[in-house]
C-alpha positions as CSV (number, residue, x, y, z in Angstrom):
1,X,87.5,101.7,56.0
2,X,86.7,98.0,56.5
3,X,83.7,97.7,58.8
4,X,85.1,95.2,60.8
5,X,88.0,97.5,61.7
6,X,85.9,99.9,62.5
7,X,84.1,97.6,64.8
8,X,87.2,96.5,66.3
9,X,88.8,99.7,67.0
10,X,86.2,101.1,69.0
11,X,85.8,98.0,70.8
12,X,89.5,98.0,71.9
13,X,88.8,101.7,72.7
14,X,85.7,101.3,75.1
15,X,87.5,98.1,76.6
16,X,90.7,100.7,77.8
17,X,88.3,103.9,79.1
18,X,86.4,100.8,81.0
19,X,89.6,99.7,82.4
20,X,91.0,103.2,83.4
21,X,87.5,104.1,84.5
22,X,88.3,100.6,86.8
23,X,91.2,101.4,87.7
24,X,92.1,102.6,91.4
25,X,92.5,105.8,92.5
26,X,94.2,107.7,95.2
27,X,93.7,111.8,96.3
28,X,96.7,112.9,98.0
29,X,96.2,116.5,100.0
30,X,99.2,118.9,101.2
31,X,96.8,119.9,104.1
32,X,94.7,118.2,106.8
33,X,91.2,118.3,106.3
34,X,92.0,117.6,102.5
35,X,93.1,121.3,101.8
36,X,96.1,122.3,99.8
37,X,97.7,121.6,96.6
38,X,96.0,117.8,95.8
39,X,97.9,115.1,93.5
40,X,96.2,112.4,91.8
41,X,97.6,108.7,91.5
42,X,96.8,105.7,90.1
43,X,99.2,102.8,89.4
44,X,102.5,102.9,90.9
45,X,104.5,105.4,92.5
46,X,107.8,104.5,94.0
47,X,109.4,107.8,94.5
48,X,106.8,111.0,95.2
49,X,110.1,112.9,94.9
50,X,110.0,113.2,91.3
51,X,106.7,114.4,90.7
52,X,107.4,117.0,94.0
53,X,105.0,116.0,96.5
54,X,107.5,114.1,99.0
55,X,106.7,114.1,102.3
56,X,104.0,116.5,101.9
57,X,100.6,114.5,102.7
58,X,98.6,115.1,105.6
59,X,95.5,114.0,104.4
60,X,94.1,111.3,101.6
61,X,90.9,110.6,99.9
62,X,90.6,107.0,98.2
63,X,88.2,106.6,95.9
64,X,88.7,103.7,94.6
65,X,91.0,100.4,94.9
66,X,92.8,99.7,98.3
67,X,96.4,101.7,98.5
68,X,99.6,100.5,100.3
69,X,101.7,104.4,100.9
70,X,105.4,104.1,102.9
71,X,107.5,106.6,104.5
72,X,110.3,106.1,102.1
73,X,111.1,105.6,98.3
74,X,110.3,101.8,97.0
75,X,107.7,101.1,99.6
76,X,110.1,101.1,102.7
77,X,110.1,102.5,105.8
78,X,106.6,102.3,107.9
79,X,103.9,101.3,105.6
80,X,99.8,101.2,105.8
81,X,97.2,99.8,103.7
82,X,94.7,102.3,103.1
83,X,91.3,101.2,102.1
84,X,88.5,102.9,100.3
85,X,87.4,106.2,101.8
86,X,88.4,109.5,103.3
87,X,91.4,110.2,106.0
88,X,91.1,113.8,106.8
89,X,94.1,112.8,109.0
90,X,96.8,110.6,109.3
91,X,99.1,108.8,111.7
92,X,101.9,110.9,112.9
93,X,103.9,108.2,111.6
94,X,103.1,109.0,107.7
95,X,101.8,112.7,108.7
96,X,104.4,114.8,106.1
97,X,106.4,111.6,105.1
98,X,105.0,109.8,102.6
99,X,107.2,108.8,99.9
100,X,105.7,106.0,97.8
101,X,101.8,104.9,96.8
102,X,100.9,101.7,95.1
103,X,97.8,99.9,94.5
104,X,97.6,96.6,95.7
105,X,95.5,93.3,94.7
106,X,93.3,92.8,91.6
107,X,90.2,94.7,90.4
108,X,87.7,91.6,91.0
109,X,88.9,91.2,94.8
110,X,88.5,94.8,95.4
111,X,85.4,95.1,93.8
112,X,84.0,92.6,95.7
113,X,85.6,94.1,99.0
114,X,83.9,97.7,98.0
115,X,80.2,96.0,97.4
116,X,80.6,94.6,101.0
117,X,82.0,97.9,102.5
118,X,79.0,99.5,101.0
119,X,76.5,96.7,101.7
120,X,78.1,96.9,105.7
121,X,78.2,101.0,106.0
122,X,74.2,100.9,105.1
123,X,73.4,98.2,107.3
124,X,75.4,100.2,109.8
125,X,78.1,97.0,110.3
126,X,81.8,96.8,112.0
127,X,84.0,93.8,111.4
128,X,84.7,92.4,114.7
129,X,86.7,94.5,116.7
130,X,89.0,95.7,113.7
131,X,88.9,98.5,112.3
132,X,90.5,99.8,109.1
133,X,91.5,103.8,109.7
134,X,94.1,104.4,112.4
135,X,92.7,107.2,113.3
136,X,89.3,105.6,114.9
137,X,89.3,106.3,118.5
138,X,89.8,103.1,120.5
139,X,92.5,101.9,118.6
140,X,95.0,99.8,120.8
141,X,96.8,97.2,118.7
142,X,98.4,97.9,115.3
143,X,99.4,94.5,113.7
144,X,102.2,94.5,110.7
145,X,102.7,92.5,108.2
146,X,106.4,92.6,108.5
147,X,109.1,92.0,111.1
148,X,110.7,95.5,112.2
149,X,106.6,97.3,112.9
150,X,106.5,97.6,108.4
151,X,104.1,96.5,106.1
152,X,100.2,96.1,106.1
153,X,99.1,97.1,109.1
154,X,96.0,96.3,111.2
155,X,94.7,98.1,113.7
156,X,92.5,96.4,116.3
157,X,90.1,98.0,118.8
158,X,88.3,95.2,120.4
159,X,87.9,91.3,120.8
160,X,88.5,89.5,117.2
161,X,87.7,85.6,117.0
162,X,89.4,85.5,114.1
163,X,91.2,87.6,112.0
164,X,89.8,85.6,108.1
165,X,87.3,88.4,108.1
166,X,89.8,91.1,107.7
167,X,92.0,89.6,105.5
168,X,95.0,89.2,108.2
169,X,95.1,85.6,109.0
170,X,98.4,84.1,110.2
171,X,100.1,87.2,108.2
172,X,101.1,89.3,111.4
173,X,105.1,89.2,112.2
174,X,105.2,92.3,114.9
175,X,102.9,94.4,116.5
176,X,102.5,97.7,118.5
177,X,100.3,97.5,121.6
178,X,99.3,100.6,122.5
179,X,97.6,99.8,125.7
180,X,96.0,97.0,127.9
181,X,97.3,93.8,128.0
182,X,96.1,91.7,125.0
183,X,95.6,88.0,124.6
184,X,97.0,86.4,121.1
185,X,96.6,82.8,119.6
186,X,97.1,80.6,117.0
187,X,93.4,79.1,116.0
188,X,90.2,81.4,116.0
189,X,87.9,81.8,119.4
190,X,91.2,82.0,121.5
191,X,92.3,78.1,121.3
192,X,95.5,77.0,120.2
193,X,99.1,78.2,121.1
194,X,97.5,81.6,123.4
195,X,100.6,84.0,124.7
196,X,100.0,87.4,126.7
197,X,101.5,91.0,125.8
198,X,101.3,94.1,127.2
199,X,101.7,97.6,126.2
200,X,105.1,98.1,123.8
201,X,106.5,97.3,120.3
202,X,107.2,93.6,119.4
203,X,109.9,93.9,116.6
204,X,109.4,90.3,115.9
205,X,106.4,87.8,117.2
206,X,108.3,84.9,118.9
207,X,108.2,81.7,117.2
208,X,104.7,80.4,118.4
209,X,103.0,83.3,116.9
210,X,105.1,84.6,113.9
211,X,103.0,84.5,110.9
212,X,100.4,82.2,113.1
213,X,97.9,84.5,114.9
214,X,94.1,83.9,114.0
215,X,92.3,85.3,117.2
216,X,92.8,88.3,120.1
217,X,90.9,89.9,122.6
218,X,91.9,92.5,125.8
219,X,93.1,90.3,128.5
220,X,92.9,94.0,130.4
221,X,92.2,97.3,129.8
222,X,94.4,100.3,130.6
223,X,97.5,98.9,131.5
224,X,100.6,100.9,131.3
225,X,103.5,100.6,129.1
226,X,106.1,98.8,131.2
227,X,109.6,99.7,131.9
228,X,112.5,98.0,130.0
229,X,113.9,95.9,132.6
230,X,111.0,95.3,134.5
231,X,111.1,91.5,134.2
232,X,108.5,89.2,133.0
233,X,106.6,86.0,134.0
234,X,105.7,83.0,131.3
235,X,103.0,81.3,133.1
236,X,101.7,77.3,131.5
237,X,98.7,75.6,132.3
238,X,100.7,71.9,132.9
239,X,103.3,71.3,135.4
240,X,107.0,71.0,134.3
241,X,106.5,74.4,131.5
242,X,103.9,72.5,129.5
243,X,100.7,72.5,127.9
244,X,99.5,76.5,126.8
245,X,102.0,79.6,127.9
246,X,101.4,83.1,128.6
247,X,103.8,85.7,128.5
248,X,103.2,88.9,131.0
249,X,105.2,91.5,131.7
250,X,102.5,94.0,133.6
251,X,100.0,93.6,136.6
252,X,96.6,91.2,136.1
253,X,94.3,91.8,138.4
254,X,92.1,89.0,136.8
255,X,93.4,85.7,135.1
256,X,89.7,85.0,133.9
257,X,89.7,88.2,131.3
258,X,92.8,86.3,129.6
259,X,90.8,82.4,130.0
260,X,93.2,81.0,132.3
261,X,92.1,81.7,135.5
262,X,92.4,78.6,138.1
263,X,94.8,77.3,135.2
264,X,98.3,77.7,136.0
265,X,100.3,75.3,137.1
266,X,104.0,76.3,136.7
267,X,105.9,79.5,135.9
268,X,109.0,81.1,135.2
269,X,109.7,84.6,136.3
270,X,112.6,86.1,134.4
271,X,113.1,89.1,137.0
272,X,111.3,91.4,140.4
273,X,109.0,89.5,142.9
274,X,106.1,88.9,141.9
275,X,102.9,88.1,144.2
276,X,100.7,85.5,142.8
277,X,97.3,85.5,144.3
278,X,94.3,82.7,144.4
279,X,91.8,85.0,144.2
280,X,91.2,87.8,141.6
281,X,92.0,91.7,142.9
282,X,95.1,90.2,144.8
283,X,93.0,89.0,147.2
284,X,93.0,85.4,149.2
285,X,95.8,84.0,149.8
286,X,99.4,85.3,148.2
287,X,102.7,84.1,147.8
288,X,105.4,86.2,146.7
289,X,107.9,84.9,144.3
290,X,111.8,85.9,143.3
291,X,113.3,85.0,139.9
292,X,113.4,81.1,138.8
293,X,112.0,78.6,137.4
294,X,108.7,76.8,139.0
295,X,107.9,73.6,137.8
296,X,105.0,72.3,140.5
297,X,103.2,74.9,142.0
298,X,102.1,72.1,144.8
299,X,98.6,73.7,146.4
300,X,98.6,76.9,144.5
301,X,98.4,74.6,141.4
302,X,95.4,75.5,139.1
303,X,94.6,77.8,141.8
304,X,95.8,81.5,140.7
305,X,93.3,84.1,139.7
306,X,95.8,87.7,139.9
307,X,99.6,88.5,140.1
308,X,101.7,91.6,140.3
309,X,105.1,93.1,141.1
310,X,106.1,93.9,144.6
311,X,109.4,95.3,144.1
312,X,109.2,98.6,141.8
């Protein structure tokens, strides 16, 4: 045989095991704790159906690549990016219900996203208050990349002054917030267009934010989830509804944890009384409030520090 075709053969033949030897790689277990019958993937997988492993996962290994798996066929239904590493667990919400596993993004980018994972797990780093697994304790925000609580999803933990560093800039369209009350904005270090959320699910970011948040952090800790009808407050930092707005829906005992304390100078309160205090604690002086719109606070203007409902 010619040489050269020779040569060329084995050339095409190292060039594929290097590419398959590239190529991501996903462990999926039929037990927690990755015991049970285990299935190997790489590539593509819209339907776990047909190779008899649907809804069956309680635990994954990913060894290489990152991984988007969904709770139903053709990567519907709740959805999570899984990066590289071990989930001895999951999420009740894709505990026995996975139905579809694809690898997302190109080899280079995830290649270079491995070397800094490994280059951040020996140097004993954390990205900001993000953290990748679901399952880390702490966890109190879960960011989606798609209206309806589907897509990526990002789970938060802490303060983030921007959200570049793990990949989810201006992507988020819904959210769940699992507890505390949580400060969100458009530009990084909490500046731009800020709103405040409390403890729910947010189907759908309103306008301001869809697709536009960059920064977060807790505005308070611990709150609990509110009732449907509870009624909420949008407070702004200019008279007449102007200049930054806040949307709250719970108790704040401080305004400075969400960077608006002595701020305020108008708000609407979309149902319940509400008592709106110049001192932090609901201390100093108080005035309750009934539903309406406030355009000129007069003296409590840039003066308010706490607020809460009277009326449960």
């Amino acid at each position: 045989m010619n040489k050269s075709l020779v040569f060329s053969a084995l050339f095409g033949l190292a060039s594929l095991l290097s590419g398959m030897a590239r190529a991501g790689e996903i462990n999926l277990f039929e037990q927690p704790d990755f015991g049970g019958r285990v299935v190997d993937l790489r590539g593509i997988t819209p339907s776990l159906n047909r190779i008899g492993f649907n809804d069956r996962t309680s635990s994954v290994v990913v060894r290489a690549g990152r991984w988007e798996v969904c709770s139903d066929d053709d990567f519907n239904g709740y959805c999570a990016v899984l990066e590289r590493g071990d989930y001895p667990r999951l999420d009740p919400r894709l505990n026995d219900r996975i139905s579809s596993v694809r690898e997302l993004g190109d080899r280079r980018h995830t290649d270079r996203d491995e070397r800094r994972d490994e280059r951040d797990e020996r140097d004993g780093r954390r990205d900001g208050g993000w953290q990748q697994d679901q399952q880390e304790q702490g966890v109190s925000v879960v960011l989606f990349s798609e209206e309806n609580l589907r897509g990526r999803s990002l789970p938060v933990a802490g303060d983030v002054g921007t959200l570049v560093d793990a990949g989810f800039n201006d992507t988020a369209a819904s959210m769940v917030i699992r507890r505390g009350v949580w400060e969100l904005c458009s530009d990084r270090d909490f500046r731009g267009q800020c709103r405040l959320f409390g403890p729910g699910e947010y189907r759908r970011l309103e306008p301001a934010l869809y697709r536009s948040v960059t920064s977060m952090r807790i505005a308070q800790r611990g709150a609990p989830a509110a009732a449907p009808s509870r009624g909420s407050v949008e407070l702004f930092t200019l008279p007449n509804f102007g200049g930054n707005r806040y949307l709250l829906n719970q108790d704040l005992d401080n305004f400075s944890n969400g960077g608006f304390n002595d701020r305020i100078s108008s708000f609407i309160i979309t149902g319940g009384q509400w008592e709106m205090c110049i001192d932090a604690g609901f201390r100093g002086r108080c005035v309750v409030f009934g539903p309406g719109r406030y355009a000129n606070l007069g003296q409590l203007s840039n003066q308010l520090s706490s607020m809460r409902r009277v009326d449960r």
